[in-house]
mmCIF file of the N, C-alpha and C atoms, coordinates in Angstrom:
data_MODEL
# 
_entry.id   MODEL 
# 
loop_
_atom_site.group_PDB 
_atom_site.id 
_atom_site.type_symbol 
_atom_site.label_atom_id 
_atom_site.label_alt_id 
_atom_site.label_comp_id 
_atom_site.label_asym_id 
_atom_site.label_entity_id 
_atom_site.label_seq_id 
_atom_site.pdbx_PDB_ins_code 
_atom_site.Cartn_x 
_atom_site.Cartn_y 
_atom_site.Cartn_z 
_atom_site.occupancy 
_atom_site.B_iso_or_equiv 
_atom_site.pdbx_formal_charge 
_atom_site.auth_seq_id 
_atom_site.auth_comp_id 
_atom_site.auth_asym_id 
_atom_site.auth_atom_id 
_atom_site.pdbx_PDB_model_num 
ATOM 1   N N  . UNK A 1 1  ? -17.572 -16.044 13.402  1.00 0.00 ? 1  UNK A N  1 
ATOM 2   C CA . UNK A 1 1  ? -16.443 -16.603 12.667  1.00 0.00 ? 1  UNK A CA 1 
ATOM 3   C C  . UNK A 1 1  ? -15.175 -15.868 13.094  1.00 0.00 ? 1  UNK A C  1 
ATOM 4   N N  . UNK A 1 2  ? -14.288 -16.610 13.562  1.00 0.00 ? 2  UNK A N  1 
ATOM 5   C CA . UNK A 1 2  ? -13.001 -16.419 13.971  1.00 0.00 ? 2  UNK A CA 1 
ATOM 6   C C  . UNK A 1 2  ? -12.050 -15.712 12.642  1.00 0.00 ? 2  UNK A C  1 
ATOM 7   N N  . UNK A 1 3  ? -11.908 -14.158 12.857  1.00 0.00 ? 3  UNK A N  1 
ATOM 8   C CA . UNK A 1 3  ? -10.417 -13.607 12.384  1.00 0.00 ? 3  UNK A CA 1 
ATOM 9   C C  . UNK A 1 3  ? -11.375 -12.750 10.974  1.00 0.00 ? 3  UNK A C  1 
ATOM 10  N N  . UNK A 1 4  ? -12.764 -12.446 11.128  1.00 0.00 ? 4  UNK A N  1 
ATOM 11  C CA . UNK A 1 4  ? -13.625 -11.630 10.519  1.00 0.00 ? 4  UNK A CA 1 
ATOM 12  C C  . UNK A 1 4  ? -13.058 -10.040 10.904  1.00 0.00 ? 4  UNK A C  1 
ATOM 13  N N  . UNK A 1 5  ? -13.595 -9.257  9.809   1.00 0.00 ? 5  UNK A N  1 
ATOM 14  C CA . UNK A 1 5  ? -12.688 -7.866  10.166  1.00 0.00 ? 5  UNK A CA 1 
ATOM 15  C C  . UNK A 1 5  ? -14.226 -7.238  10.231  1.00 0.00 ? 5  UNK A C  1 
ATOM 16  N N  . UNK A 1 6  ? -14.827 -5.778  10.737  1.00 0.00 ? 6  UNK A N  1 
ATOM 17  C CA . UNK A 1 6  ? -15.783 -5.292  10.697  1.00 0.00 ? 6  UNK A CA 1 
ATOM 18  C C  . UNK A 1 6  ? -15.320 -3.914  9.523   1.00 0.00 ? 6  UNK A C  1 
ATOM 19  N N  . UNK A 1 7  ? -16.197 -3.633  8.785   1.00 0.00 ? 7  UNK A N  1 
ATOM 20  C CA . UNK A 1 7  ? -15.987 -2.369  7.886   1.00 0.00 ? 7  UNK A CA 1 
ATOM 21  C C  . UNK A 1 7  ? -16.622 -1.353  8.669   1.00 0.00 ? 7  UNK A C  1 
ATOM 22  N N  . UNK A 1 8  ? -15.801 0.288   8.897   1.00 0.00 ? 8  UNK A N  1 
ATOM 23  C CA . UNK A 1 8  ? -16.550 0.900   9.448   1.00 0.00 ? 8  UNK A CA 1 
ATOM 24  C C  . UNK A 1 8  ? -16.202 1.844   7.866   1.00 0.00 ? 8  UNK A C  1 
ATOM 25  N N  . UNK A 1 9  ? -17.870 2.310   7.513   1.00 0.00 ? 9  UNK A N  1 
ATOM 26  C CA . UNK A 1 9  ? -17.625 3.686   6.345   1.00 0.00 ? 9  UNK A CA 1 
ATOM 27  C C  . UNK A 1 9  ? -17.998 4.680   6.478   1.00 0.00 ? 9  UNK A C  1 
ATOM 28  N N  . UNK A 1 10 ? -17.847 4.932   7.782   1.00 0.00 ? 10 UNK A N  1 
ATOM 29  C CA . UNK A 1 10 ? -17.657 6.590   8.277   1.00 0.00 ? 10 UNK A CA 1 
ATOM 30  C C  . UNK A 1 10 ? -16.460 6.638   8.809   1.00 0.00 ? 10 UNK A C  1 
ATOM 31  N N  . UNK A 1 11 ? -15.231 6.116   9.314   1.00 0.00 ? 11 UNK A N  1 
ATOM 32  C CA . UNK A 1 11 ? -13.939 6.626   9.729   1.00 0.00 ? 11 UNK A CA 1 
ATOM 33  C C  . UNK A 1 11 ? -13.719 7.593   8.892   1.00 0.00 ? 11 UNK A C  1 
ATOM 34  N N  . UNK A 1 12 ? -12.917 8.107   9.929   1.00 0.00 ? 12 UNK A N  1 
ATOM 35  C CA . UNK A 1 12 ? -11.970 9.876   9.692   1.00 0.00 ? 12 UNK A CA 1 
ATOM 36  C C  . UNK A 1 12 ? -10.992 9.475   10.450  1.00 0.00 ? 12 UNK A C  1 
ATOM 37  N N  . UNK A 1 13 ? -9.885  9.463   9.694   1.00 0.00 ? 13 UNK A N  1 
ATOM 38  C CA . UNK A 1 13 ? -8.431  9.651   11.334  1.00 0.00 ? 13 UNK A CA 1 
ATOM 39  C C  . UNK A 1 13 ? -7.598  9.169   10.040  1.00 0.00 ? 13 UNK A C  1 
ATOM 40  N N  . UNK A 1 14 ? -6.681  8.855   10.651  1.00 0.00 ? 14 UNK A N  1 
ATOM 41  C CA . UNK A 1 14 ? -5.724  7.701   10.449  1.00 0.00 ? 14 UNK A CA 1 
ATOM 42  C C  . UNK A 1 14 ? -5.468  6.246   10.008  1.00 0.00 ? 14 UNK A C  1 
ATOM 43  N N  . UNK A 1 15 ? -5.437  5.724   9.134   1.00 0.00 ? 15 UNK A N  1 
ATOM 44  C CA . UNK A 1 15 ? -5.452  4.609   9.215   1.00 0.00 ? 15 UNK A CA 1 
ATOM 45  C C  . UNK A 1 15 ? -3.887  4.042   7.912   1.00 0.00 ? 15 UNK A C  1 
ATOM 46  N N  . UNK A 1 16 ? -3.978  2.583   8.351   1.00 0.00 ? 16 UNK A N  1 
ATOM 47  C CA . UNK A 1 16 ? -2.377  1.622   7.496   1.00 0.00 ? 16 UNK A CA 1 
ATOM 48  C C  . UNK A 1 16 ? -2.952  0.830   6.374   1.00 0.00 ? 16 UNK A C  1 
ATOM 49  N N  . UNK A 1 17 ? -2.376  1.588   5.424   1.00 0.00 ? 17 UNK A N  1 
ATOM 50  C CA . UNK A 1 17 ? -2.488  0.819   4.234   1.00 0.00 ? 17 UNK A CA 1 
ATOM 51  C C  . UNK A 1 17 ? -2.521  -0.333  3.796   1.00 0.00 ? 17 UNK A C  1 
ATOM 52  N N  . UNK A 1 18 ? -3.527  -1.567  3.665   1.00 0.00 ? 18 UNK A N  1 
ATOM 53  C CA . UNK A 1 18 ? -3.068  -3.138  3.872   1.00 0.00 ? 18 UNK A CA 1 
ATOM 54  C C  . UNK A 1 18 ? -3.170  -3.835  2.429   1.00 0.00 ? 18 UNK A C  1 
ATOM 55  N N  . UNK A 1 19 ? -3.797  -2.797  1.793   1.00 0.00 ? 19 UNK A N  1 
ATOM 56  C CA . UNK A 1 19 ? -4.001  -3.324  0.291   1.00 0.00 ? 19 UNK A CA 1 
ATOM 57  C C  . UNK A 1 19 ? -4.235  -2.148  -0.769  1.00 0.00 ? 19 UNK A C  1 
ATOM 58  N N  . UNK A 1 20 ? -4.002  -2.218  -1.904  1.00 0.00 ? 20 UNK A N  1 
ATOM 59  C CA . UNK A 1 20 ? -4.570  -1.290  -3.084  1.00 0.00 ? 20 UNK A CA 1 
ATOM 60  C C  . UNK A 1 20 ? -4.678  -1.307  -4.144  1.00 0.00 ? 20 UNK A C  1 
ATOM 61  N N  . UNK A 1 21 ? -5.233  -0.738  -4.961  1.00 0.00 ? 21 UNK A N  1 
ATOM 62  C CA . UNK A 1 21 ? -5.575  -1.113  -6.301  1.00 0.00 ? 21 UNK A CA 1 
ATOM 63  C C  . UNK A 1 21 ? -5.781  0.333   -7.340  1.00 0.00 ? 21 UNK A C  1 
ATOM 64  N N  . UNK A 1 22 ? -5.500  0.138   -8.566  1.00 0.00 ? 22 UNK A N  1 
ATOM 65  C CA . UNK A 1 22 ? -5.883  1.436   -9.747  1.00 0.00 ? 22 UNK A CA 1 
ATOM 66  C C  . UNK A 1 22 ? -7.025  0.848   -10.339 1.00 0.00 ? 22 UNK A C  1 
ATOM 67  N N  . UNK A 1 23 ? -8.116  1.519   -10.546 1.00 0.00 ? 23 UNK A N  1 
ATOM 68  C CA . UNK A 1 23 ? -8.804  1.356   -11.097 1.00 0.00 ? 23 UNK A CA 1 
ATOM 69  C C  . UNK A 1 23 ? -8.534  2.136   -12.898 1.00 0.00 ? 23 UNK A C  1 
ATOM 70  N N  . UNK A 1 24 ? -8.920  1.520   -13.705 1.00 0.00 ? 24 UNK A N  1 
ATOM 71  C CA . UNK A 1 24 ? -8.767  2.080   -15.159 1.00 0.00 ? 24 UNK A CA 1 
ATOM 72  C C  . UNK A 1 24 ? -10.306 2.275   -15.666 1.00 0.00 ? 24 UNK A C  1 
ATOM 73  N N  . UNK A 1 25 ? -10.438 3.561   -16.805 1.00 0.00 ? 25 UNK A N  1 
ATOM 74  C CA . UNK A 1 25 ? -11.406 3.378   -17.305 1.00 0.00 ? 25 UNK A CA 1 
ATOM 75  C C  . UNK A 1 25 ? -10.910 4.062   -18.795 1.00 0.00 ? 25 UNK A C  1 
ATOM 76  N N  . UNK A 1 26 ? -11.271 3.349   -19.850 1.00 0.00 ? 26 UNK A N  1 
ATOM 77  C CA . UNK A 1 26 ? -11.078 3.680   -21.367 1.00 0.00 ? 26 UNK A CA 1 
ATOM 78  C C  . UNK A 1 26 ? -9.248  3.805   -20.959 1.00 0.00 ? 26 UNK A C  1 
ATOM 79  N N  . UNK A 1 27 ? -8.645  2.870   -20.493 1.00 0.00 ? 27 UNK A N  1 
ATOM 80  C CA . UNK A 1 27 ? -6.956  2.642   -20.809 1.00 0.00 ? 27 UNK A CA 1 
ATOM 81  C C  . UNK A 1 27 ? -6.168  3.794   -20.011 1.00 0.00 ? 27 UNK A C  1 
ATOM 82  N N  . UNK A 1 28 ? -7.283  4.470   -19.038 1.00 0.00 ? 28 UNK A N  1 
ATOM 83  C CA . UNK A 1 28 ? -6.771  5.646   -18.313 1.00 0.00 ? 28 UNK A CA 1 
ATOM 84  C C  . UNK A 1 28 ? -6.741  5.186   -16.945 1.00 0.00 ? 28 UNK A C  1 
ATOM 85  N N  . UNK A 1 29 ? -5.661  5.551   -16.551 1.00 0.00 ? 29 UNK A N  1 
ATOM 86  C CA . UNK A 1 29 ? -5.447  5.354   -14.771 1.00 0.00 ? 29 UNK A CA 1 
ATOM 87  C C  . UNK A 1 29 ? -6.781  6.392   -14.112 1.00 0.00 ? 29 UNK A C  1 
ATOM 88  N N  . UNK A 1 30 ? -8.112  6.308   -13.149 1.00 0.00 ? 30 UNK A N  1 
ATOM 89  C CA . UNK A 1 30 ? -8.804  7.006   -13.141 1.00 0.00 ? 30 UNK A CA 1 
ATOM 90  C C  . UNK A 1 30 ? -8.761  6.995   -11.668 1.00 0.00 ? 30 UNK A C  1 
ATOM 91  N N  . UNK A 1 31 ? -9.001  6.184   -10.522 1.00 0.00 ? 31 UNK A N  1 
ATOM 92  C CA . UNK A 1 31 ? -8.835  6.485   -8.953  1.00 0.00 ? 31 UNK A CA 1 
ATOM 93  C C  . UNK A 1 31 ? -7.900  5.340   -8.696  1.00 0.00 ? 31 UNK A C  1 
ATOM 94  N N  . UNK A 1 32 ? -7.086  5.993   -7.284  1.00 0.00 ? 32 UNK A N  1 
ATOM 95  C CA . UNK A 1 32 ? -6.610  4.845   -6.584  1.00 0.00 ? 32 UNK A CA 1 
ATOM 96  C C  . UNK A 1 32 ? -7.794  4.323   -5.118  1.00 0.00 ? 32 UNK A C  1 
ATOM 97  N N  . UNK A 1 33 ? -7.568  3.136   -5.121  1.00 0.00 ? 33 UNK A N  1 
ATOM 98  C CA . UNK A 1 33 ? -8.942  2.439   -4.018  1.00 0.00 ? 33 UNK A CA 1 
ATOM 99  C C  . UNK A 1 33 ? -8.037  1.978   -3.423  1.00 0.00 ? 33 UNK A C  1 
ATOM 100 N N  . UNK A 1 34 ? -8.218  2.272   -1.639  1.00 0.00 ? 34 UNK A N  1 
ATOM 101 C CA . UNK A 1 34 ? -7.156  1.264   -0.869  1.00 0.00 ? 34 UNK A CA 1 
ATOM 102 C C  . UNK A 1 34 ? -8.114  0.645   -0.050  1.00 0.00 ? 34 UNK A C  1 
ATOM 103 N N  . UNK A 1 35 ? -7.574  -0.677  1.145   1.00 0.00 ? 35 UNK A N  1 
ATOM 104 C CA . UNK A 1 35 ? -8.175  -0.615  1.868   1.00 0.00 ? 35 UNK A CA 1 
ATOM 105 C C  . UNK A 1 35 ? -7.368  -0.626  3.146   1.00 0.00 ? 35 UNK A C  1 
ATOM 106 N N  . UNK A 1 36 ? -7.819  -0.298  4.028   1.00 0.00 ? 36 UNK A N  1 
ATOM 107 C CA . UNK A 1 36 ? -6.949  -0.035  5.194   1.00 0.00 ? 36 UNK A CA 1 
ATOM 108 C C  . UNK A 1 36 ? -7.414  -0.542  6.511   1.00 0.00 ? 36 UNK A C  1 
ATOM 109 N N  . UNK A 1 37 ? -6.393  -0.874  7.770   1.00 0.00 ? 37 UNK A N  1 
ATOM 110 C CA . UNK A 1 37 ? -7.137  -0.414  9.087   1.00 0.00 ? 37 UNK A CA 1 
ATOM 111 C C  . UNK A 1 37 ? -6.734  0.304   9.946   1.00 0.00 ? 37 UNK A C  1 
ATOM 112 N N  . UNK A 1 38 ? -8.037  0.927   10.304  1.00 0.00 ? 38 UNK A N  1 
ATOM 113 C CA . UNK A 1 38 ? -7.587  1.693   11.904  1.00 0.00 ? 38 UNK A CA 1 
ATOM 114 C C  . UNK A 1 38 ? -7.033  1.070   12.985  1.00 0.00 ? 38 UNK A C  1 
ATOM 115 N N  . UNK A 1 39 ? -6.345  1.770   13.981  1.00 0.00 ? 39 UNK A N  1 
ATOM 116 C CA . UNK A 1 39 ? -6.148  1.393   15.189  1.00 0.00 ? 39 UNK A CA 1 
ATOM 117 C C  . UNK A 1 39 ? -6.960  -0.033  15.679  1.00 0.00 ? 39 UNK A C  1 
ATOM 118 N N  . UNK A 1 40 ? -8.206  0.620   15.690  1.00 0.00 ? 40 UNK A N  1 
ATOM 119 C CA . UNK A 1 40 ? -9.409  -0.179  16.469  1.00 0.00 ? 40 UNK A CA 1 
ATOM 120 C C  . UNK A 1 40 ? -9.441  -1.742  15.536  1.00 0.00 ? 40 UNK A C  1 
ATOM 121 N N  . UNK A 1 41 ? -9.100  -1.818  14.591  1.00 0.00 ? 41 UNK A N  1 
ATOM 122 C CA . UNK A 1 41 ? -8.692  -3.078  14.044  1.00 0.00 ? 41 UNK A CA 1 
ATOM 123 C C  . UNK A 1 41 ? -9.563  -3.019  12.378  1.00 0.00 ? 41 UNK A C  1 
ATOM 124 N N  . UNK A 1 42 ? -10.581 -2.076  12.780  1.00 0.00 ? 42 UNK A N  1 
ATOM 125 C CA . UNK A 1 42 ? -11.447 -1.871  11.567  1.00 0.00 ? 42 UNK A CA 1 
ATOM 126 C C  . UNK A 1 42 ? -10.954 -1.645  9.977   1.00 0.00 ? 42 UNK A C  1 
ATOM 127 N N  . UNK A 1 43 ? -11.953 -2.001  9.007   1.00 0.00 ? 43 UNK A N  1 
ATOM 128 C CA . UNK A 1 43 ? -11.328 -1.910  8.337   1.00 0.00 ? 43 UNK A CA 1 
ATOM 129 C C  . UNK A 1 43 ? -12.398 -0.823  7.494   1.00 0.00 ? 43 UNK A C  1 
ATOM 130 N N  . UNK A 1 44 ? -11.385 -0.213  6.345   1.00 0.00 ? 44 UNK A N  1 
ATOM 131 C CA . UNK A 1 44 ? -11.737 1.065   6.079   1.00 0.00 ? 44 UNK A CA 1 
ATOM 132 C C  . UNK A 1 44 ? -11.315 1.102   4.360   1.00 0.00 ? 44 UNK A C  1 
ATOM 133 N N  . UNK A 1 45 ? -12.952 1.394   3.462   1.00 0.00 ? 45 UNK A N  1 
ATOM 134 C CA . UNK A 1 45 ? -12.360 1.793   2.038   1.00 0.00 ? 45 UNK A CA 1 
ATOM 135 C C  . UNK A 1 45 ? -12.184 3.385   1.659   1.00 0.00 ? 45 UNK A C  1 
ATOM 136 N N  . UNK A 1 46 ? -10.746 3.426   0.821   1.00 0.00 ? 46 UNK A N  1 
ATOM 137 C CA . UNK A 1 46 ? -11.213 5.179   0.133   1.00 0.00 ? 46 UNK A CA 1 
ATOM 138 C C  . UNK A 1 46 ? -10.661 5.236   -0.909  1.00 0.00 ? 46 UNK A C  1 
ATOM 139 N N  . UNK A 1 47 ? -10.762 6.370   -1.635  1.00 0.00 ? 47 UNK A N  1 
ATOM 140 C CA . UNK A 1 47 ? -9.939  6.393   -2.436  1.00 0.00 ? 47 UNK A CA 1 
ATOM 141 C C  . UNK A 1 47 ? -9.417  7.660   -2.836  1.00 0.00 ? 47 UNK A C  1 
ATOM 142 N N  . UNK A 1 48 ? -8.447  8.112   -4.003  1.00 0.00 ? 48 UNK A N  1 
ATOM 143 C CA . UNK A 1 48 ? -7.943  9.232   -4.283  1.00 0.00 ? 48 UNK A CA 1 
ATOM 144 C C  . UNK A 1 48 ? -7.830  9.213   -5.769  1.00 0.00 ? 48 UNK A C  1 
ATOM 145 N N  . UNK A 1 49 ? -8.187  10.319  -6.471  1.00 0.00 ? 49 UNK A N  1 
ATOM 146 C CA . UNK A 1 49 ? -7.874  10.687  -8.098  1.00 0.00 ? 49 UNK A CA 1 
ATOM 147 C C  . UNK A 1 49 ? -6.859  11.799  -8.119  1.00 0.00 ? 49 UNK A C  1 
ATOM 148 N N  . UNK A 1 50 ? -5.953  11.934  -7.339  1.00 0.00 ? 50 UNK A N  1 
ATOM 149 C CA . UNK A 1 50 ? -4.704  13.371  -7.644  1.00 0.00 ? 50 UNK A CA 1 
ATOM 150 C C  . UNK A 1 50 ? -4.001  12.123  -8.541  1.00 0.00 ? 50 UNK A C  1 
ATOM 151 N N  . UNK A 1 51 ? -3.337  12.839  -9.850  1.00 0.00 ? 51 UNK A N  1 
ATOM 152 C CA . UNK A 1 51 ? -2.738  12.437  -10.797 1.00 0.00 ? 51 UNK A CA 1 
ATOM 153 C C  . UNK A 1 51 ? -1.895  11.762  -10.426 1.00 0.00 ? 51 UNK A C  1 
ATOM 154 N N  . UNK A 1 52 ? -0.617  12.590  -9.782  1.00 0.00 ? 52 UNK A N  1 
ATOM 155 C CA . UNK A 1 52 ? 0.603   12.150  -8.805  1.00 0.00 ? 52 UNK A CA 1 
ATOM 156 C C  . UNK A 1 52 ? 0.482   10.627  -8.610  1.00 0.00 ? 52 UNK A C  1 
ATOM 157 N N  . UNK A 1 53 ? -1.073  10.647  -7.586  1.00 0.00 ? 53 UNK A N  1 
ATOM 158 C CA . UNK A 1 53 ? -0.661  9.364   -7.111  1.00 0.00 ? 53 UNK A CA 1 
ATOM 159 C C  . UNK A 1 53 ? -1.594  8.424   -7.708  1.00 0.00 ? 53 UNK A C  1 
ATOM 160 N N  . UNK A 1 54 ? -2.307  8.416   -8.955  1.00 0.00 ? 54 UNK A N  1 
ATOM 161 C CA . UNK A 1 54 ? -2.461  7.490   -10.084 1.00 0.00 ? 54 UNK A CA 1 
ATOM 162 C C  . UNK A 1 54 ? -0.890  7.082   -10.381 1.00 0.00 ? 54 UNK A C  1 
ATOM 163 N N  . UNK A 1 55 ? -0.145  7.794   -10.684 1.00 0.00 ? 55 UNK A N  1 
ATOM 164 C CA . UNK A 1 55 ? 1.104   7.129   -10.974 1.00 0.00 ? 55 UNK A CA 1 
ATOM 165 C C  . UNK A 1 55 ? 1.826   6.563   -9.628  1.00 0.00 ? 55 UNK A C  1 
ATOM 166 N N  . UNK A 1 56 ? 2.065   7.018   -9.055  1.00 0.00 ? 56 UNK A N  1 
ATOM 167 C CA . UNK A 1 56 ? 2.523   6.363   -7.874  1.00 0.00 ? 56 UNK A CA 1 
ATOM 168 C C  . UNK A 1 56 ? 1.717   5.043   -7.622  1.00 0.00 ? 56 UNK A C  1 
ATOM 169 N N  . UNK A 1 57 ? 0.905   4.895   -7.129  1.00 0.00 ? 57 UNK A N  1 
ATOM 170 C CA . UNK A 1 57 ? 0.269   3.955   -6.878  1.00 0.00 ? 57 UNK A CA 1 
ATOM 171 C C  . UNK A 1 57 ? 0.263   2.727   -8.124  1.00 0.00 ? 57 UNK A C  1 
ATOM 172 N N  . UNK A 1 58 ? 1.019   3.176   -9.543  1.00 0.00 ? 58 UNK A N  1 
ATOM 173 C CA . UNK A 1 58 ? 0.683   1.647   -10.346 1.00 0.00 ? 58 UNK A CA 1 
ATOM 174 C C  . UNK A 1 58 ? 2.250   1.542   -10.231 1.00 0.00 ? 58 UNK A C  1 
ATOM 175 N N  . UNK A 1 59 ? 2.966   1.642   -9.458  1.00 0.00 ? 59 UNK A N  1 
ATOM 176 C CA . UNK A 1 59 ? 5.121   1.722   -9.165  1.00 0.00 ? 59 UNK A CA 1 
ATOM 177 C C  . UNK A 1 59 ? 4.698   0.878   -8.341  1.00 0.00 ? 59 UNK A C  1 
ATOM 178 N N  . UNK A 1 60 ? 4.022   1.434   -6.620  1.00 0.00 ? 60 UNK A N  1 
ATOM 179 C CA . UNK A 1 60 ? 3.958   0.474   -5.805  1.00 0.00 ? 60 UNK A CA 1 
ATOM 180 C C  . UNK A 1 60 ? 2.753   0.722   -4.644  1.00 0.00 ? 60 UNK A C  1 
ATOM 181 N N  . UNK A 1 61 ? 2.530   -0.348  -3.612  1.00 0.00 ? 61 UNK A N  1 
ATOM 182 C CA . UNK A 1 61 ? 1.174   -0.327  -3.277  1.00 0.00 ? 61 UNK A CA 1 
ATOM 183 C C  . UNK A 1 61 ? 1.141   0.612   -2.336  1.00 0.00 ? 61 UNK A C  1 
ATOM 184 N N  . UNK A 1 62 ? 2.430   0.620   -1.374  1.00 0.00 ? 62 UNK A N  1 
ATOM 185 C CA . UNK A 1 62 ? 2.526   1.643   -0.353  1.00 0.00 ? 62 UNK A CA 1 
ATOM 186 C C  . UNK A 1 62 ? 1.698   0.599   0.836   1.00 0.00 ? 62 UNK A C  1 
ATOM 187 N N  . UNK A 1 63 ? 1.982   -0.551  0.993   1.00 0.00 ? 63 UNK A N  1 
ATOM 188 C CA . UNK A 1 63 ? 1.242   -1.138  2.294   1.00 0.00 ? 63 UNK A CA 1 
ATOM 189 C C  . UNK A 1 63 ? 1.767   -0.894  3.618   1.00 0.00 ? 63 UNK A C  1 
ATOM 190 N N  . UNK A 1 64 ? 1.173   -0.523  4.937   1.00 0.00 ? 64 UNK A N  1 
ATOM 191 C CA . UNK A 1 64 ? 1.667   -0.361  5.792   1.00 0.00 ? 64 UNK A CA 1 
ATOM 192 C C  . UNK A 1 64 ? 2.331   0.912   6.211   1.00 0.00 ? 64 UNK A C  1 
ATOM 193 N N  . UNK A 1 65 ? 1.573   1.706   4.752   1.00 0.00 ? 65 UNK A N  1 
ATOM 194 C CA . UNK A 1 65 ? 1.737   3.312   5.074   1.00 0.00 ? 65 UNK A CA 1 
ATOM 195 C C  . UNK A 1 65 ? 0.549   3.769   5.932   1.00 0.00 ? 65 UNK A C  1 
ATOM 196 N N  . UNK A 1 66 ? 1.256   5.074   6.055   1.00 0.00 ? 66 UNK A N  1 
ATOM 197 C CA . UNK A 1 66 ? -0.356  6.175   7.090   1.00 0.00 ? 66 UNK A CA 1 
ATOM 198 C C  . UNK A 1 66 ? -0.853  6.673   6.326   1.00 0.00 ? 66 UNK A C  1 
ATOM 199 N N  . UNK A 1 67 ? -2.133  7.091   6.111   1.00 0.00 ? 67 UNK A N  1 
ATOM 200 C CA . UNK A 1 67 ? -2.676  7.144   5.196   1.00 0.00 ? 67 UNK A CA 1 
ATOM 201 C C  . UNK A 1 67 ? -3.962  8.397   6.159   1.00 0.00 ? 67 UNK A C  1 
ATOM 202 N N  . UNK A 1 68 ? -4.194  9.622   6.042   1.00 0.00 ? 68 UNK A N  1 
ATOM 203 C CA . UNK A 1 68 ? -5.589  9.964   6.656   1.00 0.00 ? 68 UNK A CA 1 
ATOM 204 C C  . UNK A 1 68 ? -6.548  10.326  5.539   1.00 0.00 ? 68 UNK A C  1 
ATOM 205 N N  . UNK A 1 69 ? -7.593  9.569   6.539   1.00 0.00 ? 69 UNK A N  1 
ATOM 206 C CA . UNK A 1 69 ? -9.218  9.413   5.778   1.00 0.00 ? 69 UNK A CA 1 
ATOM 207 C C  . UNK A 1 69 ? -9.820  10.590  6.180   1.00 0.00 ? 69 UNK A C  1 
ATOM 208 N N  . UNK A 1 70 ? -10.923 11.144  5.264   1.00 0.00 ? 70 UNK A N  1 
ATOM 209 C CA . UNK A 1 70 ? -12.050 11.969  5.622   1.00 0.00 ? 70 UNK A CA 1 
ATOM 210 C C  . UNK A 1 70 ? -13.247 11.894  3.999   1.00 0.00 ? 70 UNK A C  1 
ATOM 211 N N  . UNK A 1 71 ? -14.535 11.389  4.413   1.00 0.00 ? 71 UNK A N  1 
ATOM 212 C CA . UNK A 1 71 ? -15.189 11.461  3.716   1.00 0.00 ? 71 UNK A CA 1 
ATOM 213 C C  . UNK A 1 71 ? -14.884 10.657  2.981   1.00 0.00 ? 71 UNK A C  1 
ATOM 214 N N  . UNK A 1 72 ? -14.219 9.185   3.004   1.00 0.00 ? 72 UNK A N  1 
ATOM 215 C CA . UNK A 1 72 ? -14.131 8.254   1.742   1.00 0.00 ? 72 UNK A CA 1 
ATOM 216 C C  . UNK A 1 72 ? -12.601 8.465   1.472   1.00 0.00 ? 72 UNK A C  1 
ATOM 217 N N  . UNK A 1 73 ? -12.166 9.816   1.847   1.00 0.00 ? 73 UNK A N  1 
ATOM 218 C CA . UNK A 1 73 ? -10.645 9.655   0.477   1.00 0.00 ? 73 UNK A CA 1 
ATOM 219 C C  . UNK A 1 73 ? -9.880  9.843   1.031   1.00 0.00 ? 73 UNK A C  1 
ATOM 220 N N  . UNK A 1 74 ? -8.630  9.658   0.712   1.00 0.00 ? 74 UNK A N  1 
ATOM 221 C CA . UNK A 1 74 ? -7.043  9.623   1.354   1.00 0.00 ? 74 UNK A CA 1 
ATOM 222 C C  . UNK A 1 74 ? -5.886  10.607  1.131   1.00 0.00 ? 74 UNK A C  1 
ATOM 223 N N  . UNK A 1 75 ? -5.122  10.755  1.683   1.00 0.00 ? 75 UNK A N  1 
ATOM 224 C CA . UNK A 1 75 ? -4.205  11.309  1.250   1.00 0.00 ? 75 UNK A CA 1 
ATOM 225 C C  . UNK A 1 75 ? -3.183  10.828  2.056   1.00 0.00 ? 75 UNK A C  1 
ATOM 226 N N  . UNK A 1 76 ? -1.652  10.657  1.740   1.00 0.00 ? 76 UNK A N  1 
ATOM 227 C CA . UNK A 1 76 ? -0.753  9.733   2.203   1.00 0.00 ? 76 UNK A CA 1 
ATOM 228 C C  . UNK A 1 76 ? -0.198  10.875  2.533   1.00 0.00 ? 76 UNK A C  1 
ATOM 229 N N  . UNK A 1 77 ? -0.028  10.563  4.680   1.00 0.00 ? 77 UNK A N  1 
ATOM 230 C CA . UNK A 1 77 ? 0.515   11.060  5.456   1.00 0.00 ? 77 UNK A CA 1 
ATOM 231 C C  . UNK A 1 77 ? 1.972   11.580  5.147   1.00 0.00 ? 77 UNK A C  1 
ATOM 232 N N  . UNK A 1 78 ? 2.464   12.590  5.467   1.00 0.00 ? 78 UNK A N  1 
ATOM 233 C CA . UNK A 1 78 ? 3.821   12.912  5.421   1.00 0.00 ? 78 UNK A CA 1 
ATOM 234 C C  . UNK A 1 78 ? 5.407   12.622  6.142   1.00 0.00 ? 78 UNK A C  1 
ATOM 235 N N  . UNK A 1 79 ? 5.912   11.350  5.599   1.00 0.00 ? 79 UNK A N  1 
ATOM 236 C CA . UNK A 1 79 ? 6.923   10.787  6.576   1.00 0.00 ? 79 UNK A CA 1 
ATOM 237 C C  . UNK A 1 79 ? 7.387   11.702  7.873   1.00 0.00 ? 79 UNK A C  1 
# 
């Protein structure tokens, strides 16, 4: 099928923010989940629970940011 993406869930590197989401539990902001792709076109889930960017992330999505992965989770690259 034409314009299918492949998930890889072992990337580590780098990857661009293409979507994201807060997850809530009991009315509490609890992880942010993005999904992203690498270079290679792949696409890549992680996520992050630093407080900071529970709030950040329910302001705005940050798409088309850098973002590096290791082990599942993110942390947003430094302009």
């Amino acid at each position: 099928v034409q314009g299918k993406k492949q998930v890889d869930p072992d990337f580590e590197g780098d990857a661009k923010i293409i979507a994201s989401t807060v997850l809530f539990q009991k009315n509490a902001a609890e992880r942010v989940v993005i999904i992203a792709e690498n270079e290679a076109g792949d696409r890549v889930v992680a996520f992050n629970q630093e407080p900071s960017l529970l709030l950040d992330f329910q302001k705005t999505t940050h798409i088309d940011s850098v973002v590096r992965i290791a082990q599942g989770q993110f942390i947003l690259n430094s302009e």
